[in-house]
TORKOL-4160 file (C-alpha; in steps of 0.2 Angstrom, whole numbers, padded with zeros to 4 digits, m for minus):
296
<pt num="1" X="0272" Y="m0329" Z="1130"/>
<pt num="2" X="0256" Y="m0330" Z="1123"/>
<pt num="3" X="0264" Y="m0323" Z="1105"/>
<pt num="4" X="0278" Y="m0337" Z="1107"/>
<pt num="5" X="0264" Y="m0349" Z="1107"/>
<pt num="6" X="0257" Y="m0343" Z="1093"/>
<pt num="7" X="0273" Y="m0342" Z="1082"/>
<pt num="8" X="0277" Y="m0361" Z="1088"/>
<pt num="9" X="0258" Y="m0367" Z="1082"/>
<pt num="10" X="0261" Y="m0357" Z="1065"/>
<pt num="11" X="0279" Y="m0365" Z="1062"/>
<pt num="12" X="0273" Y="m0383" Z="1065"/>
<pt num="13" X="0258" Y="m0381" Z="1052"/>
<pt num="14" X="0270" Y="m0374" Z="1040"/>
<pt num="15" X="0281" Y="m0388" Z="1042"/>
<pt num="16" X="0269" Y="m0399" Z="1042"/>
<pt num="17" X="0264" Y="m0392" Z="1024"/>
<pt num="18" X="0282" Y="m0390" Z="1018"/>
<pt num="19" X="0289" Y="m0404" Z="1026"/>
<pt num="20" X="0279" Y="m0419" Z="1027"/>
<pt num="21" X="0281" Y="m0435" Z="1035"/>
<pt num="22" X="0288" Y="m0449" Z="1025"/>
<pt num="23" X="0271" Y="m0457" Z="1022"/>
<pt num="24" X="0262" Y="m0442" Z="1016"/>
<pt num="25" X="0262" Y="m0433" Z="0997"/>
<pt num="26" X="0272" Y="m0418" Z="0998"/>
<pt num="27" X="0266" Y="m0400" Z="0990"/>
<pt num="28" X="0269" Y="m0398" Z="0971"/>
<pt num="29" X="0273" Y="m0382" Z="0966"/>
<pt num="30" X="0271" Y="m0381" Z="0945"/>
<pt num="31" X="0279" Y="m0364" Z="0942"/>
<pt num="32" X="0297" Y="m0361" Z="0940"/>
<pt num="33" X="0306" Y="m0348" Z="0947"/>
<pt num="34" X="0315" Y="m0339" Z="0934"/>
<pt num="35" X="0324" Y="m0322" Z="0934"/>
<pt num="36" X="0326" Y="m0309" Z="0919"/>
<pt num="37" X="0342" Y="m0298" Z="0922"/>
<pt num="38" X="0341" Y="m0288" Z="0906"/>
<pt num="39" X="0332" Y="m0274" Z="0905"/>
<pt num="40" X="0312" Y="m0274" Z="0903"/>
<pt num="41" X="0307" Y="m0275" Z="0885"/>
<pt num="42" X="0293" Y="m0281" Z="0874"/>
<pt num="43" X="0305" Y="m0295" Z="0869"/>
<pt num="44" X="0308" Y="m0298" Z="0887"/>
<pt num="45" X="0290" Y="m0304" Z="0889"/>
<pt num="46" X="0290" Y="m0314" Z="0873"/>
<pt num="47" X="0306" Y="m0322" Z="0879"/>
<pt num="48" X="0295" Y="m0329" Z="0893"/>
<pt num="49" X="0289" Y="m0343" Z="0879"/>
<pt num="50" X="0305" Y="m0342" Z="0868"/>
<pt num="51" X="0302" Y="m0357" Z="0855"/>
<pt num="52" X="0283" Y="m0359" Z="0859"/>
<pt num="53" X="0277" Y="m0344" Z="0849"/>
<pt num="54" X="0267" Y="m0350" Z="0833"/>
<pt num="55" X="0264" Y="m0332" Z="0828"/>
<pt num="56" X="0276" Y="m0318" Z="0824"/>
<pt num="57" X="0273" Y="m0299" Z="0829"/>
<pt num="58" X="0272" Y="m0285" Z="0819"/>
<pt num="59" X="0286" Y="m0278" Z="0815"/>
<pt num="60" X="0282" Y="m0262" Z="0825"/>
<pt num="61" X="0285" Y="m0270" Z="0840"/>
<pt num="62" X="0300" Y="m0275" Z="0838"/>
<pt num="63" X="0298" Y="m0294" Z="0841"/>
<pt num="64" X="0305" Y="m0310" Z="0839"/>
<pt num="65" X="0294" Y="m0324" Z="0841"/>
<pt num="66" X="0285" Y="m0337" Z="0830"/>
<pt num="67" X="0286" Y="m0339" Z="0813"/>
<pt num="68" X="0270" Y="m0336" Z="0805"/>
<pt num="69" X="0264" Y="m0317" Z="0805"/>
<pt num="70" X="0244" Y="m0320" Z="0810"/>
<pt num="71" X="0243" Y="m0302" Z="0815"/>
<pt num="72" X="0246" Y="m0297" Z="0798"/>
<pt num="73" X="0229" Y="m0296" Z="0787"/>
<pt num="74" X="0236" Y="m0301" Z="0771"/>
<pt num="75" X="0241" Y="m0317" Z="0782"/>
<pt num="76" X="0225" Y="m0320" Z="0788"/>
<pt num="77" X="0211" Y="m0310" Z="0781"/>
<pt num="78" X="0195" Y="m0320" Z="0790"/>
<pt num="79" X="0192" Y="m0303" Z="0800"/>
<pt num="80" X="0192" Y="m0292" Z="0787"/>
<pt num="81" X="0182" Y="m0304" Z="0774"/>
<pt num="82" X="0168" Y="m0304" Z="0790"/>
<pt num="83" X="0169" Y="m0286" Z="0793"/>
<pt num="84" X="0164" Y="m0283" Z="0776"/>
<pt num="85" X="0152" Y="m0295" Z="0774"/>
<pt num="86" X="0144" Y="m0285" Z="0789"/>
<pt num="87" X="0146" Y="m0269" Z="0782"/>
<pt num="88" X="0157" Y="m0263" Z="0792"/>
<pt num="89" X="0146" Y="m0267" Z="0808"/>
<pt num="90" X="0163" Y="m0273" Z="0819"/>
<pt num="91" X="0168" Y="m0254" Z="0824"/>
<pt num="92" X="0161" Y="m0251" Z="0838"/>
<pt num="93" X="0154" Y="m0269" Z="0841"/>
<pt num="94" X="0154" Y="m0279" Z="0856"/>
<pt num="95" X="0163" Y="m0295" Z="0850"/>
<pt num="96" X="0165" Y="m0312" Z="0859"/>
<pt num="97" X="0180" Y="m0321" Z="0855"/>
<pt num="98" X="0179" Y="m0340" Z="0859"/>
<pt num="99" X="0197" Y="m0346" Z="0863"/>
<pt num="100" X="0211" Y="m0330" Z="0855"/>
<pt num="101" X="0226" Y="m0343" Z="0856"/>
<pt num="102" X="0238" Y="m0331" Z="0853"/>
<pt num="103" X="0226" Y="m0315" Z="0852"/>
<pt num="104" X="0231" Y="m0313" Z="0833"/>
<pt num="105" X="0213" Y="m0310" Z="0830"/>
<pt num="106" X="0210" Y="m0301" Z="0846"/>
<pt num="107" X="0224" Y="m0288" Z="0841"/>
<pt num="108" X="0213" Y="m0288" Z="0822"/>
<pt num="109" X="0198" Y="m0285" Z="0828"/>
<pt num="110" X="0201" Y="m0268" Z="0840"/>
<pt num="111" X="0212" Y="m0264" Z="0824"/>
<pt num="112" X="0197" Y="m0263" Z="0813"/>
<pt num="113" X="0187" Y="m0252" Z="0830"/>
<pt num="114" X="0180" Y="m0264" Z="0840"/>
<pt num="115" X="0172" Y="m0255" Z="0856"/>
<pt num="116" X="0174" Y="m0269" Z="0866"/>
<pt num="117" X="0181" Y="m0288" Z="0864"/>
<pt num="118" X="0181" Y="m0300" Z="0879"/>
<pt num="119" X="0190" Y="m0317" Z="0877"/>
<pt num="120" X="0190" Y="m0333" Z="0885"/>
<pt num="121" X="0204" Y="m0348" Z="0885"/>
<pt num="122" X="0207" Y="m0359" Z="0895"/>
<pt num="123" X="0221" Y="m0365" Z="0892"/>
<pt num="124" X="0234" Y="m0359" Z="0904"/>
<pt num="125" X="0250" Y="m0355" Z="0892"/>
<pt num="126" X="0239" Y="m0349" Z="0879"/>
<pt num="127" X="0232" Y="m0337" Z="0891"/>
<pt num="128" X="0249" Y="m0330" Z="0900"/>
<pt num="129" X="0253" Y="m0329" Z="0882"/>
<pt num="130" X="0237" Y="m0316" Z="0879"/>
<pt num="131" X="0242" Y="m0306" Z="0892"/>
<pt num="132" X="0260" Y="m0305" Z="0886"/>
<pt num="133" X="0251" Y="m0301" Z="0869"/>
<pt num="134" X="0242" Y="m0287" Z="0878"/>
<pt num="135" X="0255" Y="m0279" Z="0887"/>
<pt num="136" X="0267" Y="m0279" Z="0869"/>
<pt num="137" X="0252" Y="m0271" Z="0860"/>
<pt num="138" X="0242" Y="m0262" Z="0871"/>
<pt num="139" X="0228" Y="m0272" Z="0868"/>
<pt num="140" X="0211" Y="m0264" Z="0879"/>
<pt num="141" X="0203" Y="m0280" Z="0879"/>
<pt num="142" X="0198" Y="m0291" Z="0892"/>
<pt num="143" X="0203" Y="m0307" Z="0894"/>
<pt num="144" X="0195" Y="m0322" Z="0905"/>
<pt num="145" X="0203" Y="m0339" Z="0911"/>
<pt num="146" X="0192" Y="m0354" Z="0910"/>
<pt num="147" X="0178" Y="m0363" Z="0900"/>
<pt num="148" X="0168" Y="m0354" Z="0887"/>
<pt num="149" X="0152" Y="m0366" Z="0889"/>
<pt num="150" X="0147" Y="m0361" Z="0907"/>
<pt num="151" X="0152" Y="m0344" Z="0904"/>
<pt num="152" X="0140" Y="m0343" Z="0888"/>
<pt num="153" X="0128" Y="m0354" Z="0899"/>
<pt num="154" X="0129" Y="m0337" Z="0914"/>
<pt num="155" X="0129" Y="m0325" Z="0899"/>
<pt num="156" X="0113" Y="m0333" Z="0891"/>
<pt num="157" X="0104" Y="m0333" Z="0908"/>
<pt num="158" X="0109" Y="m0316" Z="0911"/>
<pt num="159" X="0101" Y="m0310" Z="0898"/>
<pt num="160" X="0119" Y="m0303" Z="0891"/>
<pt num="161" X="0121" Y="m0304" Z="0874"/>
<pt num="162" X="0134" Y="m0299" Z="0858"/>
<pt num="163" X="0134" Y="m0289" Z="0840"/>
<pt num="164" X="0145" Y="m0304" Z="0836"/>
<pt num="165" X="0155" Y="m0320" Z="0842"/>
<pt num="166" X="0170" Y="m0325" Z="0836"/>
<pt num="167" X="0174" Y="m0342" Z="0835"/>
<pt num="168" X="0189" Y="m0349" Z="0827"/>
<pt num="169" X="0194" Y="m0368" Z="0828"/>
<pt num="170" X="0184" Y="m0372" Z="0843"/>
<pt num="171" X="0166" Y="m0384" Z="0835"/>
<pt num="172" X="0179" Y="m0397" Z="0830"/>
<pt num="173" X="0185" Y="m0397" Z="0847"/>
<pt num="174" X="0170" Y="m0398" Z="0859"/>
<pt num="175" X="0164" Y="m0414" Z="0866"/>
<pt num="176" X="0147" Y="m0406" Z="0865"/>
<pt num="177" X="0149" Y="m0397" Z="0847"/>
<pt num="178" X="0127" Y="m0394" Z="0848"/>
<pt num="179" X="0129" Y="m0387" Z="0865"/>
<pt num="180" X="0142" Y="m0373" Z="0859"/>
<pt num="181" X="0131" Y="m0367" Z="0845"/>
<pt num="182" X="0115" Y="m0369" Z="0853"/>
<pt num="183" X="0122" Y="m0356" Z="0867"/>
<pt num="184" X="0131" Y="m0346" Z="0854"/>
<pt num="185" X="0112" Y="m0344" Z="0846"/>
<pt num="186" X="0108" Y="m0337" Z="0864"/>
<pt num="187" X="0119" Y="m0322" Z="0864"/>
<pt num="188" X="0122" Y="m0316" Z="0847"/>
<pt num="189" X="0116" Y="m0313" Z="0831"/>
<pt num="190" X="0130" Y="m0318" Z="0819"/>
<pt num="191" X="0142" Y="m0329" Z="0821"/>
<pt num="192" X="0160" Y="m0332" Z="0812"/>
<pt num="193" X="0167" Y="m0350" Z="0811"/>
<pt num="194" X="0180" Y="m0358" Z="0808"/>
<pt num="195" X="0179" Y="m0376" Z="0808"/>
<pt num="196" X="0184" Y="m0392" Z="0804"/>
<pt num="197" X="0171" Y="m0407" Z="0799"/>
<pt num="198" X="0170" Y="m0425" Z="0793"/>
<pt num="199" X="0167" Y="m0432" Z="0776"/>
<pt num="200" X="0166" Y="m0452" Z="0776"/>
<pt num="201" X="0175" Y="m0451" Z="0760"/>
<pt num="202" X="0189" Y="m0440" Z="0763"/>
<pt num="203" X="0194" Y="m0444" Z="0778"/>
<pt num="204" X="0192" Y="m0464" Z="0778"/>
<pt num="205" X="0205" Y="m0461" Z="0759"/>
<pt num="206" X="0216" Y="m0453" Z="0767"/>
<pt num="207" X="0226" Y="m0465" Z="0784"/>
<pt num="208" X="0233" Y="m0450" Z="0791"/>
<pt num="209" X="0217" Y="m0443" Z="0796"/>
<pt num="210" X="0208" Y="m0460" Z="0797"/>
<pt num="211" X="0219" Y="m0466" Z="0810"/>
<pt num="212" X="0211" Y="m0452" Z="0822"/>
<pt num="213" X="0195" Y="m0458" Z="0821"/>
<pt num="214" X="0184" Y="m0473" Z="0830"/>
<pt num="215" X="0166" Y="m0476" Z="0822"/>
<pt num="216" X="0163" Y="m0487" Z="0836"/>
<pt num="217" X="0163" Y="m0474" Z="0846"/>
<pt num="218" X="0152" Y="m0461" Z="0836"/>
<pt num="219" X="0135" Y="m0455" Z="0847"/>
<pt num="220" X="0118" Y="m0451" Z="0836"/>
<pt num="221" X="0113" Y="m0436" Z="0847"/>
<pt num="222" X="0094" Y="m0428" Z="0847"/>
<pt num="223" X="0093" Y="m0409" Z="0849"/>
<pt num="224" X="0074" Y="m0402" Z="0850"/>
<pt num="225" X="0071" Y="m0414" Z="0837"/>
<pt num="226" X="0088" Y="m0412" Z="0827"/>
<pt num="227" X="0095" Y="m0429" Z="0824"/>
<pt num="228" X="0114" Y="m0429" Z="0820"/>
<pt num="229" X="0128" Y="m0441" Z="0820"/>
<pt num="230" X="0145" Y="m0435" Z="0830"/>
<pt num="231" X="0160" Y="m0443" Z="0824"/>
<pt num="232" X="0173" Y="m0447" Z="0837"/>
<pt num="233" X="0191" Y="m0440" Z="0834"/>
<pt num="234" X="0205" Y="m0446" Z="0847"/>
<pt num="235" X="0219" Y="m0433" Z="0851"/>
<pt num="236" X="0229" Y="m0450" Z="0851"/>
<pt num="237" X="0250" Y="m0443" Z="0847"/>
<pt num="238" X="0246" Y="m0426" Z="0845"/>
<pt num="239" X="0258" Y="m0412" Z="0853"/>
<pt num="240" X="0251" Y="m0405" Z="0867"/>
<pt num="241" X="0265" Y="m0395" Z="0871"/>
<pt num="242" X="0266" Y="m0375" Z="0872"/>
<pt num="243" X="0259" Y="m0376" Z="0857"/>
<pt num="244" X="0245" Y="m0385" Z="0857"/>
<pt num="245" X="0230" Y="m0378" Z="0851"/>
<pt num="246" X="0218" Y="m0395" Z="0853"/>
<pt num="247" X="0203" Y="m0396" Z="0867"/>
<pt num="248" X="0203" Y="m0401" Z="0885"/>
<pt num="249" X="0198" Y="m0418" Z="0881"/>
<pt num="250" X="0207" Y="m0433" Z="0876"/>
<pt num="251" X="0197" Y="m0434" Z="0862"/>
<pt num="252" X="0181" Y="m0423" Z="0853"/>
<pt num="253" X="0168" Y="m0424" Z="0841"/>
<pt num="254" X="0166" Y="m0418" Z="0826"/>
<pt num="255" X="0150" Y="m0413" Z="0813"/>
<pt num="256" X="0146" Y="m0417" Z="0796"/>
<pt num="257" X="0145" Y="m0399" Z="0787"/>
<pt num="258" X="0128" Y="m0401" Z="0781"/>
<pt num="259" X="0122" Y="m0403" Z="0799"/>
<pt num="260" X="0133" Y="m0388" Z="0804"/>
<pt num="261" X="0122" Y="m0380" Z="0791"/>
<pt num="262" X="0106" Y="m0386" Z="0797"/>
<pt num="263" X="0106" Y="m0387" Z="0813"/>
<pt num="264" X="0110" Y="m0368" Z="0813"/>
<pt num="265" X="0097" Y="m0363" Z="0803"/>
<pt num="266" X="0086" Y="m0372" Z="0816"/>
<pt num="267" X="0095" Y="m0360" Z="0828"/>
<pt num="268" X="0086" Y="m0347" Z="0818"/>
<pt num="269" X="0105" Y="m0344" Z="0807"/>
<pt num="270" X="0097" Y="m0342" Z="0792"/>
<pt num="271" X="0110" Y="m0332" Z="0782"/>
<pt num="272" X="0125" Y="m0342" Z="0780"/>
<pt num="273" X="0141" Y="m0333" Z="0769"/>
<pt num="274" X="0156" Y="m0343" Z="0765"/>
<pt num="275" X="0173" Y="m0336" Z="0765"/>
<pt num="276" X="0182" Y="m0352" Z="0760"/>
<pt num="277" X="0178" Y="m0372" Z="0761"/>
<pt num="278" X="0195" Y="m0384" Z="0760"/>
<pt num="279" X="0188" Y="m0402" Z="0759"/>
<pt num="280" X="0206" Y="m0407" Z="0754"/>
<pt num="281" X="0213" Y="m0395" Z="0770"/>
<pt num="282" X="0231" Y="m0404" Z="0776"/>
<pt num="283" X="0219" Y="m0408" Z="0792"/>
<pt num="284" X="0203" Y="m0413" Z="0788"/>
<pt num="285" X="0191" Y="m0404" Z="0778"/>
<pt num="286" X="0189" Y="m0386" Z="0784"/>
<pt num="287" X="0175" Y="m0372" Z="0780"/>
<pt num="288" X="0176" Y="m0354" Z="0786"/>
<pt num="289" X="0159" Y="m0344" Z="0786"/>
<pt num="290" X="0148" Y="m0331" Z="0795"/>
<pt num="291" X="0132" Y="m0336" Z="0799"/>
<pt num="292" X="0117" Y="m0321" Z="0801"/>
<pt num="293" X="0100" Y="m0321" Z="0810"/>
<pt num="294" X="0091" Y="m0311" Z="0795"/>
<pt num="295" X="0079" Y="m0295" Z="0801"/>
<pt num="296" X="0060" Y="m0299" Z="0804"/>
């Protein structure tokens, strides 16, 4: 008796929850359920984002997906210019990647012998898409879901630091670009970037970049002293579909490079090697570089 009881109050809840009165918002579920009846391959698991892939795979895993091989290194060389740059110093490293996308340069950087990489994305497809990445490579990496600032922040206070970060197209995506490298200065010694910045002149000649960008809205912000102008770029008719590759936010900020520059030697990044600098890039002007704290 006392078990039919039970089972009656646990049916009305659960009806309660599924079934909801006409007044009250009902449960929404975002996942679809979908079933694979083929049998379990690696183009199975890509098949999970058929037509959202930017990247293709390398040929030995026997993969159709995007159309750009990133994996490749002749396709994008940015790790291998940076390993040698260091000396070789990423085998064996521990490297943290800020936001792998599509773990291109996650697969990269075990290839050349990291000894450990952890990434962080948060952005949900991007992430399932990581681990689908992981599981078609065998990647032994680790990666996390959520926000790389208060994980650097808990890192920093930790006391847990990195022989390198990796950070590829995140500064021109933050709301707080400073905040980023300031807690990047707390965990590591050298940095890679890739990033985007703003110049007045190119961008405000050229109405398709213009056009994403309000000056009313630019904030002068102070850093330990560090004064710098932050110029506000609207995410205003971009794709943000599966993929998307943008920030969290509506909108950003993005730095001039020469404050990139300065404001990182401030952070005690005193050795600054460019790979490439694209003021002319299809999307703004674009530098990629590694930045060094030099040996006392």
């Amino acid at each position: 008796m006392a078990k039919m009881k039970l089972f009656t109050r646990i049916r009305k809840k659960l009806c309660k929850i599924l079934c909801p009165k006409d007044n009250e918002t009902p449960v929404k579920y975002e996942m679809k359920e979908v079933y694979c009846q083929q049998r379990p391959s690696n183009q199975t698991m890509a098949d999970i984002f058929k037509g959202a892939w930017f990247s293709s795979f390398p040929e030995r895993y026997q993969v159709e997906a995007g159309a750009i091989n990133h994996f490749d290194f002749s396709t994008d060389p940015r790790i291998q210019w940076a390993n040698q740059v260091m000396k070789g110093a990423i085998k064996n490293a521990r490297v943290l990647e800020l936001g792998p996308y599509e773990a291109y340069n996650t697969w990269q950087l075990e290839q050349l012998g990291a000894r450990e990489v952890i990434a962080v994305e948060n952005n949900k497809i991007s992430y399932l898409k990581c681990l689908v990445v992981k599981e078609i490579t065998g990647l032994n990496v680790r990666f996390l879901y959520g926000d790389f600032i208060p994980y650097l922040d808990h890192c920093a206070k930790a006391g847990e630091s990195f022989d390198m970060v990796w950070a590829s197209g995140v500064l021109y995506h933050q709301i707080e670009p400073l905040r980023l490298l300031e807690l990047v200065a707390k965990v590591t010694s050298k940095v890679f970037i890739h990033t985007h910045y703003y110049d007045e002149k190119i961008i405000t000649d050229n109405p398709d970049l213009n056009i994403y960008f309000y000056p009313k809205k630019n904030l002068v912000k102070e850093v330990n002293g560090f004064k710098v102008r932050l110029h506000y770029k609207s995410y205003r008719g971009s794709n943000k579909g599966a993929i998307f590759s943008g920030g969290a936010h509506d909108y950003c900020y993005w730095l001039e490079k020469e404050d990139i520059f300065a404001f990182l030697e401030q952070l005690r990044f005193t050795k600054i090697t460019i790979e490439v600098d694209s003021p002319g890039h299809i999307n703004g002007p674009g530098i990629c570089f590694l930045a060094e704290k030099e040996e006392k």
